[in-house]
C-alpha positions in Angstrom: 75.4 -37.9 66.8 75.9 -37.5 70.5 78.5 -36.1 71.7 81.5 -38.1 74.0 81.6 -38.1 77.3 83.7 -35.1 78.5 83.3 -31.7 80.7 81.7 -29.8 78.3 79.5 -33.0 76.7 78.5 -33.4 80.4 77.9 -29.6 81.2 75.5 -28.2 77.9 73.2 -25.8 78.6 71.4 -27.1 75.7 71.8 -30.3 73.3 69.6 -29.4 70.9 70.0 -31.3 67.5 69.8 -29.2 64.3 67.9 -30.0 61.7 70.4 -31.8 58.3 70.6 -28.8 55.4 68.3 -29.4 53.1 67.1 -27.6 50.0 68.7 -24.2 49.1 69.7 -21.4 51.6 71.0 -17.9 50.9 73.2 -16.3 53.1 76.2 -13.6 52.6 78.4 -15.7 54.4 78.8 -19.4 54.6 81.0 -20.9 57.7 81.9 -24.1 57.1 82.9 -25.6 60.8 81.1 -24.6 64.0 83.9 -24.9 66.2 85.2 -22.3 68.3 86.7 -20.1 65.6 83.8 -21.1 62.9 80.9 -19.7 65.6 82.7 -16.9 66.8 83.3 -15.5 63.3 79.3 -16.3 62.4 78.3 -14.3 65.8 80.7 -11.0 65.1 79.4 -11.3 61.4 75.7 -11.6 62.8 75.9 -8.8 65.1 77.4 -6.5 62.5 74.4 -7.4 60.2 75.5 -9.8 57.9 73.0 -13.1 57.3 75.1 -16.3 57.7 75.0 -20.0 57.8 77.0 -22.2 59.4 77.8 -25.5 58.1 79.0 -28.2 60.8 79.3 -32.1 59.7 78.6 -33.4 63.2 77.3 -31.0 65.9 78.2 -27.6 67.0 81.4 -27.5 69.4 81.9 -31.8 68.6 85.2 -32.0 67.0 88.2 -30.5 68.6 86.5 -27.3 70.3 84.7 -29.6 72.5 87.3 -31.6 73.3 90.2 -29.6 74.5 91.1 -28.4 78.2 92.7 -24.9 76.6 91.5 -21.4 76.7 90.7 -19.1 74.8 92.5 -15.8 75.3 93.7 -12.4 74.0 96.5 -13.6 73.0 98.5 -14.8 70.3 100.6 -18.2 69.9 103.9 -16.3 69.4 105.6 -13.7 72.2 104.8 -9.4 71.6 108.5 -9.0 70.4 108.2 -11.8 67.4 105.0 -10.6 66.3 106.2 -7.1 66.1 109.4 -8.5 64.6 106.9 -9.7 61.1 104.7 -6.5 61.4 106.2 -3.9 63.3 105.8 -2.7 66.5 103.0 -0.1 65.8 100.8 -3.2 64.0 101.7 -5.2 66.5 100.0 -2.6 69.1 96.9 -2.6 66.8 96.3 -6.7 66.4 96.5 -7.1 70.2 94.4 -3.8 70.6 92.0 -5.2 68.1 92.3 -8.6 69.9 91.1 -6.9 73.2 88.1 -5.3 71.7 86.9 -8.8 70.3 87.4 -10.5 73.5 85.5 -7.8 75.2 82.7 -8.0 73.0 82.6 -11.9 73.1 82.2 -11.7 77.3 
């Protein structure tokens, strides 16, 4: 399955197809989607040591990841004040600290 004709689509560094699961596969973590949020989680999982699969219907990055002009940020949908509204100001502090440190390690 190819993927449409956009930016990204046009701009791979690599369109390597993966081979279809077959047979039986042990890992400590299954991803299921391998979109933005699915591969990010599998890479901060593998780098802490964990053995993962991912599973992905179509190809890595092809449904809405791929698609989308948006970024991808330290930041959360709501404003500081709301978030620390529902938590509280001091684990508010700590999820956008903690946010920081994951968007670090990620560039």
């Amino acid at each position: 399955m190819g993927y449409i004709d956009t930016y990204y689509g046009r701009t791979l560094v690599s369109d390597r197809v993966r081979p279809a699961l077959s047979g039986r596969d042990e890992a400590e973590t299954v991803i299921v989607g391998g979109g933005l949020a699915g591969i990010s989680v599998a890479l901060e999982l593998a780098r802490a040591g964990q053995s993962v699969v991912v599973l992905e219907a179509a190809r890595v990055g092809f449904g809405a990841s791929g698609r989308n002009g948006g970024i991808c940020s330290p930041a959360f949908a709501a404003d500081p004040e709301a978030i620390a509204a529902r938590t509280g100001p001091d684990t508010a502090r700590a999820l956008h600290k903690e946010l920081r440190r994951l968007f670090r390690r990620l560039g």
